[in-house]
C-alpha positions as MATLAB code, in Angstrom:
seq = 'XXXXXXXXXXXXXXXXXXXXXXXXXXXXXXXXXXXXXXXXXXXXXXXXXXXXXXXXXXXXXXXXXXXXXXXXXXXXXXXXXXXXXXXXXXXXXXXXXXXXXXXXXXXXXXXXXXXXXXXXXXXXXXXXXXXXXXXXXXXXXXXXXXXXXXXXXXXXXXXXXXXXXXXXXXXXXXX';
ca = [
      55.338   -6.182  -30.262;
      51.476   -6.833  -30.594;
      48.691   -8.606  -29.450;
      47.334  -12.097  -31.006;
      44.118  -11.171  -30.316;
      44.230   -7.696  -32.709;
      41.128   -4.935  -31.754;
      37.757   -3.861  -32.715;
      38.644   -0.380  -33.755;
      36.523    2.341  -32.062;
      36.948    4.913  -35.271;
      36.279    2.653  -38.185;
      34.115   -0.382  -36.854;
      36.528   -2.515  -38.390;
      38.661   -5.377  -36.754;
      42.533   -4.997  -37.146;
      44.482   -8.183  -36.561;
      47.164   -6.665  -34.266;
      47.031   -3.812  -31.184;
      50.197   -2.080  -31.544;
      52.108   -2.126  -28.217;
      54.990    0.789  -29.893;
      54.635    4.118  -31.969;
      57.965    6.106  -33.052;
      58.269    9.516  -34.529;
      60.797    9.592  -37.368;
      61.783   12.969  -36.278;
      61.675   15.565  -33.938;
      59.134   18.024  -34.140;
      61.281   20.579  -35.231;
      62.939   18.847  -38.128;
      62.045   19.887  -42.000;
      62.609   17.835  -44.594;
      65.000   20.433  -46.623;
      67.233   19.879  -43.436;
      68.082   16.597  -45.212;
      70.776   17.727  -47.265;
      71.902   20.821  -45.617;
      75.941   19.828  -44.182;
      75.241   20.918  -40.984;
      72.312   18.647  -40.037;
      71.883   14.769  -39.343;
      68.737   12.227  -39.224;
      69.875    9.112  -38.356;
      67.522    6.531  -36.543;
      69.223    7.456  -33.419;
      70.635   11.079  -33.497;
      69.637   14.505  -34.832;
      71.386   17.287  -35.516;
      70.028   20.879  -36.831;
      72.128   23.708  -38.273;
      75.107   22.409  -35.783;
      72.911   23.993  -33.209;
      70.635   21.921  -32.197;
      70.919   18.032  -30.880;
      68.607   15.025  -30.120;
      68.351   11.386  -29.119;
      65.531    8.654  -29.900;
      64.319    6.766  -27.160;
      61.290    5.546  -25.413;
      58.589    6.411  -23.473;
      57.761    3.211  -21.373;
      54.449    2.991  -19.730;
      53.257   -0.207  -18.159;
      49.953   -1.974  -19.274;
      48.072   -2.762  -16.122;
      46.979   -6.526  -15.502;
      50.179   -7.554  -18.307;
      53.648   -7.874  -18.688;
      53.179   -6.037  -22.122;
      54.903   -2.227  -22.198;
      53.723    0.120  -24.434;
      56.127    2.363  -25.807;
      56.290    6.037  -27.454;
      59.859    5.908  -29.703;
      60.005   10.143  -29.026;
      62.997   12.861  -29.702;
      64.601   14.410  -26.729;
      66.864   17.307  -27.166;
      69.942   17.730  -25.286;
      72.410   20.164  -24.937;
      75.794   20.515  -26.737;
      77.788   19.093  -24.297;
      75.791   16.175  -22.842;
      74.724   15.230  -26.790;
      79.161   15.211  -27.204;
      79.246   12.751  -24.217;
      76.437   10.269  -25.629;
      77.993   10.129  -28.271;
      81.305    9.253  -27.271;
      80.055    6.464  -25.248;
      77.531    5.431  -28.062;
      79.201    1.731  -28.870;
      81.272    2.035  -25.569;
      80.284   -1.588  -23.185;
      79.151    0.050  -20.177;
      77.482    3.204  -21.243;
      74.746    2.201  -19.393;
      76.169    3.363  -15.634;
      76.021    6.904  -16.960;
      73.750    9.362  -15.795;
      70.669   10.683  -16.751;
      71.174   13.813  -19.298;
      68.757   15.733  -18.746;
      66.510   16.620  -22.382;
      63.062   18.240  -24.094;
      60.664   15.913  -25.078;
      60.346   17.142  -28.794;
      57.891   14.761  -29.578;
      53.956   15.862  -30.074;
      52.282   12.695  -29.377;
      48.864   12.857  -30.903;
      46.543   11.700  -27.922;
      47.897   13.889  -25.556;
      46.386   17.377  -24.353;
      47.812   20.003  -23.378;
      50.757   18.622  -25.785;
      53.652   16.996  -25.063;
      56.330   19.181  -26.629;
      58.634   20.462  -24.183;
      58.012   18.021  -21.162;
      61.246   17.863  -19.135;
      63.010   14.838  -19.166;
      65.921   12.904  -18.083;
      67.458   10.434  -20.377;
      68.594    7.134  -19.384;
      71.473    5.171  -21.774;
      70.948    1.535  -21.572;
      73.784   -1.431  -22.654;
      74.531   -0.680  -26.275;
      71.262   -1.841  -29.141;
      68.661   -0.482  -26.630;
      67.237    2.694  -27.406;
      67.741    5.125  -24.469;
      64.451    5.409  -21.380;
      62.722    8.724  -21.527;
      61.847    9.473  -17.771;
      59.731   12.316  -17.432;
      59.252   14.566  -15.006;
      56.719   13.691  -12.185;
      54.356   16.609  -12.722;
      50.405   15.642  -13.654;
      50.734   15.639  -17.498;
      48.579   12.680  -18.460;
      51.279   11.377  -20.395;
      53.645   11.389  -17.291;
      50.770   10.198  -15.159;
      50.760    7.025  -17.385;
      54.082    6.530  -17.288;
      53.648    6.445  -13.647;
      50.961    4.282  -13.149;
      50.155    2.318  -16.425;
      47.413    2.003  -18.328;
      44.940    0.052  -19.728;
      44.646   -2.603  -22.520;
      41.357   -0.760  -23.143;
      44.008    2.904  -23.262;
      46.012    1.294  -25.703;
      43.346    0.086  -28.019;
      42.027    4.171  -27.978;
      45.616    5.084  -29.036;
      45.594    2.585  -31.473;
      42.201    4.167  -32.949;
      43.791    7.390  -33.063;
      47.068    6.989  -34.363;
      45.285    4.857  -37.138;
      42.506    7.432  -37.559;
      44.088   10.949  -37.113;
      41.424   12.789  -38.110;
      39.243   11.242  -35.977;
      41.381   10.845  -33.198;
      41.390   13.440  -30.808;
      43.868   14.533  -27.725;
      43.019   13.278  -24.347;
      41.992   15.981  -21.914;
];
């Protein structure tokens, strides 16, 4: 989803036709690329698995854009354990799957605008009906990221994300 009306871009000067309202991370943060043909491990757009050990779900970070109807939206990793990774995915395609609860999960995401990072932040994992990507809920505590989530943010916050997700190097965390 994006805006019609596109952004002057803080880093570069430049105009871009569209503000991105989503970001995703391929992987989790702990995922190397020679994983990819090891037996034991999985990337699929959905699920991660490393060295049978290790287990993840994609979903997203929702935060609210104040003044709008728009969301913005971090598509982040979330481990979970053994068992409650098992149980996802036996209800994966299951009508339904929705009315079960939260897992609890890791953010294993480092989103690039945030400071201290975001790796680590608990979370609880909400399945929605089947074709949704699962809600990341974080924990209440006063990480800005989980601050936004709680009380939105800007149109003028999104366009600085946009500037430094396009611009990494000039980018920046926020404090």
């Amino acid at each position: 989803m994006t805006s019609d009306l596109g952004f002057a871009c803080s880093c570069c000067g430049a105009h871009h036709p569209e503000l991105p309202m989503n970001y995703t991370a391929e992987a989790p943060a702990v995922w190397d690329p020679t994983f990819a043909d090891a037996d034991d491990c999985l990337l699929s757009s959905d699920q991660c698995v490393i060295q049978a050990q290790h287990y993840f779900v994609k979903g997203l970070i929702e935060i609210p854009v104040i003044g709008s109807d728009e969301v913005f939206s971090w598509g982040a990793w979330v481990s979970l354990s053994r068992e409650n990774f098992s149980r996802a995915a036996d209800v994966w395609d299951t009508p339904g799957r929705e009315s079960e609860k939260p897992y609890f999960g890791w953010l294993t995401t480092d989103l690039p605008v945030y400071s201290p990072t975001t790796l680590n932040l608990k979370t609880n994992v909400h399945t929605r009906p089947i074709g949704q990507r699962p809600f990341i809920e974080l924990e209440p505590t006063d990480h800005p990221l989980a601050v936004e989530q709680r009380t939105g943010i800007t149109q003028d916050r999104v366009r600085e994300i946009a500037a430094a997700v396009l611009h990494p190097s000039r980018g920046g965390r926020q404090q």
